[in-house]
PDB file with SEQRES, HELIX, SHEET and CRYST1 records, atoms N, CA, C and O in Angstrom:
SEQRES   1 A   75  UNK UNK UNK UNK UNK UNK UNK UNK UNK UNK UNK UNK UNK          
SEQRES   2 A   75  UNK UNK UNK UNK UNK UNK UNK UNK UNK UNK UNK UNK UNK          
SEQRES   3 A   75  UNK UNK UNK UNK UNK UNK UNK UNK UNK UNK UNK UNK UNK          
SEQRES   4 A   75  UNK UNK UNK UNK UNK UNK UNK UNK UNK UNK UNK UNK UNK          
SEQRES   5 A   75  UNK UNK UNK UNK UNK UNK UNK UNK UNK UNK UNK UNK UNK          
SEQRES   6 A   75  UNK UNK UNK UNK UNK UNK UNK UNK UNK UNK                      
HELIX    1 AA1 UNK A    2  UNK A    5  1                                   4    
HELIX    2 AA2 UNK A   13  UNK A   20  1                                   8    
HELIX    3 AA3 UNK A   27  UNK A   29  5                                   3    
HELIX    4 AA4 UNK A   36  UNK A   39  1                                   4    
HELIX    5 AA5 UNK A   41  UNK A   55  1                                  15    
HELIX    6 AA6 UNK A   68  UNK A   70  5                                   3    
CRYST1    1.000    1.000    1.000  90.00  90.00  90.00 P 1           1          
ATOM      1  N   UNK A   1      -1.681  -0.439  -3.489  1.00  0.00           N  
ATOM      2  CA  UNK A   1      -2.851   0.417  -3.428  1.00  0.00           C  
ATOM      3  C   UNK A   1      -3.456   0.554  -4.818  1.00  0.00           C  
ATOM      4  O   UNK A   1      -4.662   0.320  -4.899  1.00  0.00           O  
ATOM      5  N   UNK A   2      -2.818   0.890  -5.896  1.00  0.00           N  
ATOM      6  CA  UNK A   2      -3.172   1.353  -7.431  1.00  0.00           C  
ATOM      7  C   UNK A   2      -3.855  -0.829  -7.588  1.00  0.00           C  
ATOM      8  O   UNK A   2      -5.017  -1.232  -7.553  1.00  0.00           O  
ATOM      9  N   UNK A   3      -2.563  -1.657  -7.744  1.00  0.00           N  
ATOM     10  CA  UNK A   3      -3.775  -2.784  -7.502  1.00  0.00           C  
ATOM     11  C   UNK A   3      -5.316  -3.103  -7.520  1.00  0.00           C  
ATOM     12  O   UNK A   3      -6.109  -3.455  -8.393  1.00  0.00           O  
ATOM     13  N   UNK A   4      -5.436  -2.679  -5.445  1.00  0.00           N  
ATOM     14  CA  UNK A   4      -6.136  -2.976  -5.291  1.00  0.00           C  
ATOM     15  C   UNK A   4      -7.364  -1.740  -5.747  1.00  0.00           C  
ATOM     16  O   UNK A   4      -8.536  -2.115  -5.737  1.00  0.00           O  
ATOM     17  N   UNK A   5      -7.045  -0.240  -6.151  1.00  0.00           N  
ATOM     18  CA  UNK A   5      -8.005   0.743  -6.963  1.00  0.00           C  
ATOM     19  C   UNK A   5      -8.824   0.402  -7.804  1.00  0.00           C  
ATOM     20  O   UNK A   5     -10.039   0.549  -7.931  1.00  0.00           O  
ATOM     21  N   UNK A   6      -7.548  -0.371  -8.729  1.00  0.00           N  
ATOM     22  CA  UNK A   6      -7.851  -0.579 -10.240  1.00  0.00           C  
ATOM     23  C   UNK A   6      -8.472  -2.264 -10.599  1.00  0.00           C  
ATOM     24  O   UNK A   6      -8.692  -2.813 -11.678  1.00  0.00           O  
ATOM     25  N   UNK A   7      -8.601  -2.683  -9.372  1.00  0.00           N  
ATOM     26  CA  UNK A   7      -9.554  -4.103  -9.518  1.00  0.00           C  
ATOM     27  C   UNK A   7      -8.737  -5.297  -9.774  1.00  0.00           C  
ATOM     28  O   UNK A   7      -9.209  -6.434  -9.805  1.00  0.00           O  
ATOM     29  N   UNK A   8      -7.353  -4.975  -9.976  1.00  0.00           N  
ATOM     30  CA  UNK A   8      -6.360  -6.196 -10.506  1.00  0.00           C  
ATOM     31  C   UNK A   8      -6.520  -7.390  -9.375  1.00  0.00           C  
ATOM     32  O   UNK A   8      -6.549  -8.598  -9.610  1.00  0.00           O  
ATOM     33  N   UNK A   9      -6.592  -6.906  -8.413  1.00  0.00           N  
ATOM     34  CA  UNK A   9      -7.112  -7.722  -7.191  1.00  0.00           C  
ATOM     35  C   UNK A   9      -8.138  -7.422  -6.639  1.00  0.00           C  
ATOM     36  O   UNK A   9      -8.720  -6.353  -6.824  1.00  0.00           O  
ATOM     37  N   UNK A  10      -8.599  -8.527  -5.702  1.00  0.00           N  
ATOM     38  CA  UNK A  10     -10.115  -8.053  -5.442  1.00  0.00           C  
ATOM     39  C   UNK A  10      -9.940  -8.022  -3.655  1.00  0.00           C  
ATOM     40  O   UNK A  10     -10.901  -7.757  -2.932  1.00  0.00           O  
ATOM     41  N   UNK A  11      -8.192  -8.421  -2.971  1.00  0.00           N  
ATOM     42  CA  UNK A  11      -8.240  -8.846  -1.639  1.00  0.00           C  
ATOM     43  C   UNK A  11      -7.066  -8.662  -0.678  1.00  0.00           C  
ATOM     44  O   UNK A  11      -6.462  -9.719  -0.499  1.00  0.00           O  
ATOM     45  N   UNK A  12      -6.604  -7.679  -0.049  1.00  0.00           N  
ATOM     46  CA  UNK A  12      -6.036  -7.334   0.083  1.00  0.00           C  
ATOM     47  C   UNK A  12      -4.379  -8.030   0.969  1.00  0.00           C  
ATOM     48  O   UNK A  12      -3.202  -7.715   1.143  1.00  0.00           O  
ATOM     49  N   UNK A  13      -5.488  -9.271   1.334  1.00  0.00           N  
ATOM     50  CA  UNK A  13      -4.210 -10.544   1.915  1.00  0.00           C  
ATOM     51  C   UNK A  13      -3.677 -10.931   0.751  1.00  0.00           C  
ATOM     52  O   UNK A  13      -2.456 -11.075   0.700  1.00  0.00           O  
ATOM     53  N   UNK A  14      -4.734 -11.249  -0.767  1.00  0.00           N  
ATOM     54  CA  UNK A  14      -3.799 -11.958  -1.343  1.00  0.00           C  
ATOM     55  C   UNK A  14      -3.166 -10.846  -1.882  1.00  0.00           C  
ATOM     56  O   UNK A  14      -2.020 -11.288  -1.958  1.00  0.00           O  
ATOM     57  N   UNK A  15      -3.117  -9.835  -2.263  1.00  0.00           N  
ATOM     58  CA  UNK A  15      -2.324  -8.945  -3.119  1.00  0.00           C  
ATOM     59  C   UNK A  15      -0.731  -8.746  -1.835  1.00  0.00           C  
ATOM     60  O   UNK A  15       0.385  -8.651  -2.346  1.00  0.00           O  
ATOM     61  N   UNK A  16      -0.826  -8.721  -0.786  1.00  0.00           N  
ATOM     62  CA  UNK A  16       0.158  -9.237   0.205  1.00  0.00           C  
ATOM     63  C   UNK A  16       1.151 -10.743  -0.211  1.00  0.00           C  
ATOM     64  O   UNK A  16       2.337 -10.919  -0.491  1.00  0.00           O  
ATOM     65  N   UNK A  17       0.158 -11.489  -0.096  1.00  0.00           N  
ATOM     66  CA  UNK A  17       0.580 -13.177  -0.376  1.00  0.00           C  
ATOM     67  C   UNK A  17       1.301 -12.797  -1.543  1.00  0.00           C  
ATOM     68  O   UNK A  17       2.514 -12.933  -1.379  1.00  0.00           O  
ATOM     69  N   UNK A  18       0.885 -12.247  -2.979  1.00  0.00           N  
ATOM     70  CA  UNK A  18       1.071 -12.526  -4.329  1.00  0.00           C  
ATOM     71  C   UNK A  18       2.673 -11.653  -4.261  1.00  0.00           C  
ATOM     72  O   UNK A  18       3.417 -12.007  -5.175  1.00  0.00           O  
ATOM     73  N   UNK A  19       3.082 -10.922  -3.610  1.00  0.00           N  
ATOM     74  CA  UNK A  19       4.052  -9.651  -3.624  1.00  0.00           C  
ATOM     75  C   UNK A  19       5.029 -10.718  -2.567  1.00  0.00           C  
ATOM     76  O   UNK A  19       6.227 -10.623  -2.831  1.00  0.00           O  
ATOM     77  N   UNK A  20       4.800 -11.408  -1.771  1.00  0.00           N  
ATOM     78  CA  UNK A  20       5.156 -11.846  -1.240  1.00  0.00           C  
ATOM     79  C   UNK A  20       6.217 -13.517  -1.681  1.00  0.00           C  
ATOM     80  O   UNK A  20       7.358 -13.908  -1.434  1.00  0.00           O  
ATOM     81  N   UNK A  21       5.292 -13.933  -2.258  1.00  0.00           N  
ATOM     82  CA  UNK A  21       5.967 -15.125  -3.298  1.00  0.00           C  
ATOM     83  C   UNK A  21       6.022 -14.909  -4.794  1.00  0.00           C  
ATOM     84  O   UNK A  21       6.049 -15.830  -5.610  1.00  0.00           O  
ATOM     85  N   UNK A  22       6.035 -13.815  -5.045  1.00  0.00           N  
ATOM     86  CA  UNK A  22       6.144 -13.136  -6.684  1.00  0.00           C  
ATOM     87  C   UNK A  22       7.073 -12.673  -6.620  1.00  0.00           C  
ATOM     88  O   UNK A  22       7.781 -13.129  -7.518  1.00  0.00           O  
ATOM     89  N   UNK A  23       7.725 -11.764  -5.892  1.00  0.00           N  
ATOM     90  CA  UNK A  23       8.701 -11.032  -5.841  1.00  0.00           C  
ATOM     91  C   UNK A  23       9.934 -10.693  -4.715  1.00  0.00           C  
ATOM     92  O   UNK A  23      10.845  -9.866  -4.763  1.00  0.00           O  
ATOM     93  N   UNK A  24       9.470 -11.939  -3.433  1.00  0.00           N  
ATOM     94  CA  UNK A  24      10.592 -12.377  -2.890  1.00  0.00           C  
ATOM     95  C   UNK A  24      10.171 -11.532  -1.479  1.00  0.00           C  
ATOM     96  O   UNK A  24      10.779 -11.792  -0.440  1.00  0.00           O  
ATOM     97  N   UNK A  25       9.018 -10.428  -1.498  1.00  0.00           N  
ATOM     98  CA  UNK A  25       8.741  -9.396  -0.393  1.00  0.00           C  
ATOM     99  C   UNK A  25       9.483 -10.500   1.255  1.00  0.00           C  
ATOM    100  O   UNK A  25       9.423 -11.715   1.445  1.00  0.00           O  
ATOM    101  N   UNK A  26      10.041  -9.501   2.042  1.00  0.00           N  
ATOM    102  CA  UNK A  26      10.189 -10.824   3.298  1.00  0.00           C  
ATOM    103  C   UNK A  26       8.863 -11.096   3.891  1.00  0.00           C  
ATOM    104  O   UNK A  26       8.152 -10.245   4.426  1.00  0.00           O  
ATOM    105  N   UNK A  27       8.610 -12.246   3.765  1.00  0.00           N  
ATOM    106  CA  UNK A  27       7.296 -12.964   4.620  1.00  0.00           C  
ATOM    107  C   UNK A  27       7.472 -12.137   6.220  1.00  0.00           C  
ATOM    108  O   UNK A  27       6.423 -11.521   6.405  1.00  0.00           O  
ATOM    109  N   UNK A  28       8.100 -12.001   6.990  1.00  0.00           N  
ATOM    110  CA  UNK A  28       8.190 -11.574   8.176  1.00  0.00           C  
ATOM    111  C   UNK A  28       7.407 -10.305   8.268  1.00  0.00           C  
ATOM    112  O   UNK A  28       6.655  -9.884   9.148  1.00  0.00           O  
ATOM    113  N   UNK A  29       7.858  -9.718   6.912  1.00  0.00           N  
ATOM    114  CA  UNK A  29       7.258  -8.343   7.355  1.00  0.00           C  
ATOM    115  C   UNK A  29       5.637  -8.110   7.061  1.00  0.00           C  
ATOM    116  O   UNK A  29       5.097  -7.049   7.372  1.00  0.00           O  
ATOM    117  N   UNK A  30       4.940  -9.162   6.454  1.00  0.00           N  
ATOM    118  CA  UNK A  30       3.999  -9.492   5.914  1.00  0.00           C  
ATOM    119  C   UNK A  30       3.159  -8.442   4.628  1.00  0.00           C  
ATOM    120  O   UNK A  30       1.938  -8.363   4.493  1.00  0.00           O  
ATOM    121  N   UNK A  31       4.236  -7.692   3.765  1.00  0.00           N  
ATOM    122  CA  UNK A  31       3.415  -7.253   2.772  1.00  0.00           C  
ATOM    123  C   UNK A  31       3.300  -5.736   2.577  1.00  0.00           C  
ATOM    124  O   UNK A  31       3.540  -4.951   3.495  1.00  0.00           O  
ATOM    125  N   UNK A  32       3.021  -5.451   1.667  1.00  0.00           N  
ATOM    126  CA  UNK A  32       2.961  -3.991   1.487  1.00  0.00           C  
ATOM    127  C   UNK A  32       2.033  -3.446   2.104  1.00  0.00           C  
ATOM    128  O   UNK A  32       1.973  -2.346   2.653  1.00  0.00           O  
ATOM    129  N   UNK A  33       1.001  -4.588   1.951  1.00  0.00           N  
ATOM    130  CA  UNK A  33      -0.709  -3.861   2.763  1.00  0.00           C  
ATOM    131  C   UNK A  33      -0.559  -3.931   4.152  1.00  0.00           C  
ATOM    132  O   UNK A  33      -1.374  -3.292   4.818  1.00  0.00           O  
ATOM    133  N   UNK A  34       0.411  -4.647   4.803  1.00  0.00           N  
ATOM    134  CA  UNK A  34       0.584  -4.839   6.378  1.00  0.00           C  
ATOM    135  C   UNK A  34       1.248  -3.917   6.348  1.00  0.00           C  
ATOM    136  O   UNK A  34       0.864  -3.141   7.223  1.00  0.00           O  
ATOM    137  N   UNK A  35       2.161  -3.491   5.754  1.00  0.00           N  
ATOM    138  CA  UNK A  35       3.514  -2.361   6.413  1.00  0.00           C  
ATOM    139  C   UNK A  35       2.391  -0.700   6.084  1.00  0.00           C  
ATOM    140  O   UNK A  35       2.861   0.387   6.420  1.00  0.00           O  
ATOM    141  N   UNK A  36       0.770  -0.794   5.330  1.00  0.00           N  
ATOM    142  CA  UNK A  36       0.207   0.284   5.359  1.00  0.00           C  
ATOM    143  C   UNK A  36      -0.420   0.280   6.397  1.00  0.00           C  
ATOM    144  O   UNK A  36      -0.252   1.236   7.155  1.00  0.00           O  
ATOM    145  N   UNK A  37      -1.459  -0.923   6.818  1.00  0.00           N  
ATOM    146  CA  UNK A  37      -2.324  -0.790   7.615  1.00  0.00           C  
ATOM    147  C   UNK A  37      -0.853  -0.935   9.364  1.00  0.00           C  
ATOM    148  O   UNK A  37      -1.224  -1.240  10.497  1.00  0.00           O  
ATOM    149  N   UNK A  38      -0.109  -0.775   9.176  1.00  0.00           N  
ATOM    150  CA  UNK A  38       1.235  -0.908  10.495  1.00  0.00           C  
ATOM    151  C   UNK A  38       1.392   0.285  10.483  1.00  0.00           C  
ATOM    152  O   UNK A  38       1.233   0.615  11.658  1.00  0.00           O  
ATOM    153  N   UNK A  39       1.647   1.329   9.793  1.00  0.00           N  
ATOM    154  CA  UNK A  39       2.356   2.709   9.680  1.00  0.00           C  
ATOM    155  C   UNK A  39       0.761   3.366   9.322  1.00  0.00           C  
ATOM    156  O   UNK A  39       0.643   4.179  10.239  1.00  0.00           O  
ATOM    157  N   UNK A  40      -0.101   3.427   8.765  1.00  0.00           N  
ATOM    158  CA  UNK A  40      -1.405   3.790   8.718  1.00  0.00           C  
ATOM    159  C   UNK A  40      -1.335   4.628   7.509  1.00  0.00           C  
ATOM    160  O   UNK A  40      -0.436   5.468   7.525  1.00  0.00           O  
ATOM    161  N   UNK A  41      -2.246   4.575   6.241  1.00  0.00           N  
ATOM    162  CA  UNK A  41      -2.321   5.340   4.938  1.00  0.00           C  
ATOM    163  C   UNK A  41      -2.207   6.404   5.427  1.00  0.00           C  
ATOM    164  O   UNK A  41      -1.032   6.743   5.279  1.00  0.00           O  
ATOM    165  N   UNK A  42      -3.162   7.698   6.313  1.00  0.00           N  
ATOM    166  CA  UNK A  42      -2.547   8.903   6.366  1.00  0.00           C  
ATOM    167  C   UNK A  42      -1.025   9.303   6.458  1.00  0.00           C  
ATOM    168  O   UNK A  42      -0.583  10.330   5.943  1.00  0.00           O  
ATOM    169  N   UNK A  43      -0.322   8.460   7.112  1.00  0.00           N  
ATOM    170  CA  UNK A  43       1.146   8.609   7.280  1.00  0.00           C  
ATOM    171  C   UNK A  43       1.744   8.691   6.069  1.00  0.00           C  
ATOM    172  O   UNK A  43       2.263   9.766   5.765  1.00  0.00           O  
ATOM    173  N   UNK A  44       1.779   7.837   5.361  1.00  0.00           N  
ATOM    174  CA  UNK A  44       2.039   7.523   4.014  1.00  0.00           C  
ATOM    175  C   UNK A  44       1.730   8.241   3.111  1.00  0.00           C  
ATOM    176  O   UNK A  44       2.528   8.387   2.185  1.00  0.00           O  
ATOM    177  N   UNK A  45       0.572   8.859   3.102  1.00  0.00           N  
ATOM    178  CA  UNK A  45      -0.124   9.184   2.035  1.00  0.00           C  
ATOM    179  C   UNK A  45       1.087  10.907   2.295  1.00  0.00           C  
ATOM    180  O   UNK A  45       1.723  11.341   1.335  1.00  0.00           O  
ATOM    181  N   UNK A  46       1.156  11.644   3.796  1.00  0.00           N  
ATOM    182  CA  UNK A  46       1.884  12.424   3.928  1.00  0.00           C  
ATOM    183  C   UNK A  46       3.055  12.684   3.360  1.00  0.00           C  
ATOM    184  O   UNK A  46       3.540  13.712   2.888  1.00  0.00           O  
ATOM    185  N   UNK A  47       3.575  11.191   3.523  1.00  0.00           N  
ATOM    186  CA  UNK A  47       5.196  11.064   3.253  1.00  0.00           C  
ATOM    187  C   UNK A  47       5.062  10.800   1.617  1.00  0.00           C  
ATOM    188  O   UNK A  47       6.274  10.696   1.430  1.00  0.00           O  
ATOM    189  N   UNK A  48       4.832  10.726   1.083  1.00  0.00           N  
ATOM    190  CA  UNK A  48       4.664  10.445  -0.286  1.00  0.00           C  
ATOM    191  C   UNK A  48       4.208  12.345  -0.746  1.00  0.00           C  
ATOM    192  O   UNK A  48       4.753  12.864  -1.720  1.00  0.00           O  
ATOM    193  N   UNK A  49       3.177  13.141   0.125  1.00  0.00           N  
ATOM    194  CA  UNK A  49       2.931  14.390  -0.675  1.00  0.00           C  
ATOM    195  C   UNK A  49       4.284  15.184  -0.327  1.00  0.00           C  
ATOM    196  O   UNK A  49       4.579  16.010  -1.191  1.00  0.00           O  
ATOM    197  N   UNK A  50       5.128  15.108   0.715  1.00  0.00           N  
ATOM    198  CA  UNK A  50       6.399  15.719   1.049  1.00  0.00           C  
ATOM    199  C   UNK A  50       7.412  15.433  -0.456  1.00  0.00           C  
ATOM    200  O   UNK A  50       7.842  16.211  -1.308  1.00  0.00           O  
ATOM    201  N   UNK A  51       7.536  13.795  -0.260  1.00  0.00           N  
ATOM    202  CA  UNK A  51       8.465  13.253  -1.700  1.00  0.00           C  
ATOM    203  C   UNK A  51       7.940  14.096  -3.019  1.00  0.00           C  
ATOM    204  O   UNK A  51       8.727  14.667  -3.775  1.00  0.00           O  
ATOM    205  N   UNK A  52       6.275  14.102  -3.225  1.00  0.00           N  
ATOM    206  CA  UNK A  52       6.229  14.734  -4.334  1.00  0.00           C  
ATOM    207  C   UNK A  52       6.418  16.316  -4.418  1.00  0.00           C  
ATOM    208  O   UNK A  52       6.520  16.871  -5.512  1.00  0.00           O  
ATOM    209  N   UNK A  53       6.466  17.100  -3.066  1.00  0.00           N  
ATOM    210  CA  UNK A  53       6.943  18.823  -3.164  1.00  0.00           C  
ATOM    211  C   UNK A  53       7.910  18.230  -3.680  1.00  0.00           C  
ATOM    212  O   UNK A  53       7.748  17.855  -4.841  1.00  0.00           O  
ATOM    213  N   UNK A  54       8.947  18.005  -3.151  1.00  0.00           N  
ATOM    214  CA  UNK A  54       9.973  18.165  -3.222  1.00  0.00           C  
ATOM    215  C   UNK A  54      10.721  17.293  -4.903  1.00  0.00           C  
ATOM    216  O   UNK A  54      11.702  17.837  -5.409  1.00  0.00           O  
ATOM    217  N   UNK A  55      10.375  16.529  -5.300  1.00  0.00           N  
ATOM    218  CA  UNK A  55      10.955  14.985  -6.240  1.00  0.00           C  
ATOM    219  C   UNK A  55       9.838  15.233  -7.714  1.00  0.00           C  
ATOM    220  O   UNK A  55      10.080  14.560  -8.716  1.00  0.00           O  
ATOM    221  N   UNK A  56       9.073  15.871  -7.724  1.00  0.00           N  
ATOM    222  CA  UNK A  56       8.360  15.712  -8.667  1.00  0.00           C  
ATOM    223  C   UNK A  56       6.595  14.805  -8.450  1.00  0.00           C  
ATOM    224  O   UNK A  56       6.080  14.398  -7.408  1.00  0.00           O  
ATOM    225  N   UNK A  57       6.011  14.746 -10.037  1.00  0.00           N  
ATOM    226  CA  UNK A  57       4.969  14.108  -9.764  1.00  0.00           C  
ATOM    227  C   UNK A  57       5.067  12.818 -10.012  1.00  0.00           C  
ATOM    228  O   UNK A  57       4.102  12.423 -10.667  1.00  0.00           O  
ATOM    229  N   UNK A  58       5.970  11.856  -9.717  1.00  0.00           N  
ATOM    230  CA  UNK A  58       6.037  10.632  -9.851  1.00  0.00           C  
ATOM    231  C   UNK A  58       5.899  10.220  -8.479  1.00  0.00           C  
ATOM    232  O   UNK A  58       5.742   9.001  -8.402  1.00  0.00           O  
ATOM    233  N   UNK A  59       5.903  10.946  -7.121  1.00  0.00           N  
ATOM    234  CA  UNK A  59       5.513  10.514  -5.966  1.00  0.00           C  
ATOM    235  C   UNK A  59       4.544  10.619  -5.789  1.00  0.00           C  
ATOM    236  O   UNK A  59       4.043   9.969  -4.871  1.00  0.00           O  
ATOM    237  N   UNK A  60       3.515  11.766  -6.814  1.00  0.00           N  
ATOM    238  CA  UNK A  60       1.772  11.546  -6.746  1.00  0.00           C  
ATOM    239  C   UNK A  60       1.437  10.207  -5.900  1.00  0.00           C  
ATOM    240  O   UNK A  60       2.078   9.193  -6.179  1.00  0.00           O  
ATOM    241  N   UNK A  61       0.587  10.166  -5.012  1.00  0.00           N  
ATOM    242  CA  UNK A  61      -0.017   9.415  -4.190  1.00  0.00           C  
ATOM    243  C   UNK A  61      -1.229   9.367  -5.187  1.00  0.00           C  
ATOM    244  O   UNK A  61      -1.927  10.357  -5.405  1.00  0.00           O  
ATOM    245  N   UNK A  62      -1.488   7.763  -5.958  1.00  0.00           N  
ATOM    246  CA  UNK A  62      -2.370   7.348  -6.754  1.00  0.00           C  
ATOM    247  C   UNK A  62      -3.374   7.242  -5.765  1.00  0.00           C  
ATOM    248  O   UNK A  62      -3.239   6.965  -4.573  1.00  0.00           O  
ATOM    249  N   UNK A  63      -5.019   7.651  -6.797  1.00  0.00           N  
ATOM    250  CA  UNK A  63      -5.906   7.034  -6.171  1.00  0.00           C  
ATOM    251  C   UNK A  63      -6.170   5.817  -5.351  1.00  0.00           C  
ATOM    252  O   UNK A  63      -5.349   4.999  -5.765  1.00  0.00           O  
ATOM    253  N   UNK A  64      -6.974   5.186  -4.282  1.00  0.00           N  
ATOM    254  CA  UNK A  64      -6.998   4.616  -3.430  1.00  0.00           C  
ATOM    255  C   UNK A  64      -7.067   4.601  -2.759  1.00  0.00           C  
ATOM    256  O   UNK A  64      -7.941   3.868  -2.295  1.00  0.00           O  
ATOM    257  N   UNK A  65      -6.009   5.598  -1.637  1.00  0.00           N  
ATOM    258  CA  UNK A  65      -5.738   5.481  -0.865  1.00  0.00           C  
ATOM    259  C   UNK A  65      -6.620   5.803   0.596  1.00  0.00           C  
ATOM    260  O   UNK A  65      -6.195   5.780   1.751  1.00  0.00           O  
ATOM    261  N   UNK A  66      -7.577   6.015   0.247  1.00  0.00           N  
ATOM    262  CA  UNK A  66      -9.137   6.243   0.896  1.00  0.00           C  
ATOM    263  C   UNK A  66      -9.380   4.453   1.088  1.00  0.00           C  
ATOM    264  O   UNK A  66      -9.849   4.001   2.133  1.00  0.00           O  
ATOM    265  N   UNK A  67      -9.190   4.028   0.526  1.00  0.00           N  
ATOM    266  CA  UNK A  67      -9.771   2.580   0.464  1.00  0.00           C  
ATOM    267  C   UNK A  67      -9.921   2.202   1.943  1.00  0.00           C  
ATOM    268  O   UNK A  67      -8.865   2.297   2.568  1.00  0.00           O  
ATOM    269  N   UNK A  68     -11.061   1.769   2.697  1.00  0.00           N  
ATOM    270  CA  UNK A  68     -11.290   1.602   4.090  1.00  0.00           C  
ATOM    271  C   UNK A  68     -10.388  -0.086   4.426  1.00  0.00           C  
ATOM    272  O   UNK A  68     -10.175  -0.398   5.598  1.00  0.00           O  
ATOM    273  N   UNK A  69     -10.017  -0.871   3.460  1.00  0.00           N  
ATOM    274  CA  UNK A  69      -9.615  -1.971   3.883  1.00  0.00           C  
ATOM    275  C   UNK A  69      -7.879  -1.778   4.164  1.00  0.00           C  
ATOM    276  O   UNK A  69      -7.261  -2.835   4.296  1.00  0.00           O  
ATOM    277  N   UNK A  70      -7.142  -0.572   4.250  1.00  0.00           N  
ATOM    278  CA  UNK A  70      -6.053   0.024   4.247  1.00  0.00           C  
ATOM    279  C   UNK A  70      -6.063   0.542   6.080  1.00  0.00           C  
ATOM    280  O   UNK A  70      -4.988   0.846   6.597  1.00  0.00           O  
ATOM    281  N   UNK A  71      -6.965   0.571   6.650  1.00  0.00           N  
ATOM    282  CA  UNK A  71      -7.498   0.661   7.970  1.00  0.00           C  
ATOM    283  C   UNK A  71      -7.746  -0.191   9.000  1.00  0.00           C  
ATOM    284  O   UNK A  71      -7.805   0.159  10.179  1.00  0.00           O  
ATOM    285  N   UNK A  72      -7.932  -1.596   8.485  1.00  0.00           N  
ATOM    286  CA  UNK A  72      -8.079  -2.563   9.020  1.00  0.00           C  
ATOM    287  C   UNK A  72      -6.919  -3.376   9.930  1.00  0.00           C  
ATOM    288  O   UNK A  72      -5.780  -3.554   9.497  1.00  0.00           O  
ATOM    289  N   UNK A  73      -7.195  -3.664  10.744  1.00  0.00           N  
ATOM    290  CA  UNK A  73      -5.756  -3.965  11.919  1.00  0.00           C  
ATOM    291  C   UNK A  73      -5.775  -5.047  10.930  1.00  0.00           C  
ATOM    292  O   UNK A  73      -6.708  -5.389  10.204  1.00  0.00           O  
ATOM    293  N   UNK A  74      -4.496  -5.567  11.028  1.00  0.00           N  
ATOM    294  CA  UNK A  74      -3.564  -6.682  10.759  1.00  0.00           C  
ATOM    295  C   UNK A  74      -4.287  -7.875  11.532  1.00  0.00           C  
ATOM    296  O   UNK A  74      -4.626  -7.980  12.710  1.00  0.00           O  
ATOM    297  N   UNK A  75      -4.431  -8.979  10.128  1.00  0.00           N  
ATOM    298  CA  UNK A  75      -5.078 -10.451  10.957  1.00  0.00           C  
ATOM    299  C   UNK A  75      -3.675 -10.950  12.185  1.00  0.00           C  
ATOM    300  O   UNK A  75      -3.812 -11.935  12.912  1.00  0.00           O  
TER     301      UNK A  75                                                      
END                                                                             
């Protein structure tokens, strides 16, 4: 999400693809941006403000997460 905020990418398959053969992500599950737009940013964005009551502000939910391409069903 911070990524795709901050312009480092411009696309949200490849920032999937790149996490995917960069860092070993399992192809099956197809990606960080699939497992958002699968479970849906509001969910997330929830579970992340719970982690931060409770854990501190390092679970801050970074800007983004409004981003409308985080909404988009899975190709």
């Amino acid at each position: 999400v911070a990524c795709l905020h901050d312009g480092v990418v411009a696309d949200a398959d490849l920032l999937d693809a790149g996490v995917i053969f960069g860092t070993g992500f399992a192809p099956f599950r197809g990606g960080p941006i699939a497992h958002i737009r699968s479970v849906g940013p509001d969910a997330l964005v929830a579970r992340l403000q719970a982690l931060q009551a409770t854990h501190g502000e390092r679970f801050a939910p970074r800007p983004g997460w409004d981003n409308p391409v985080l909404r988009e069903a899975n190709p």
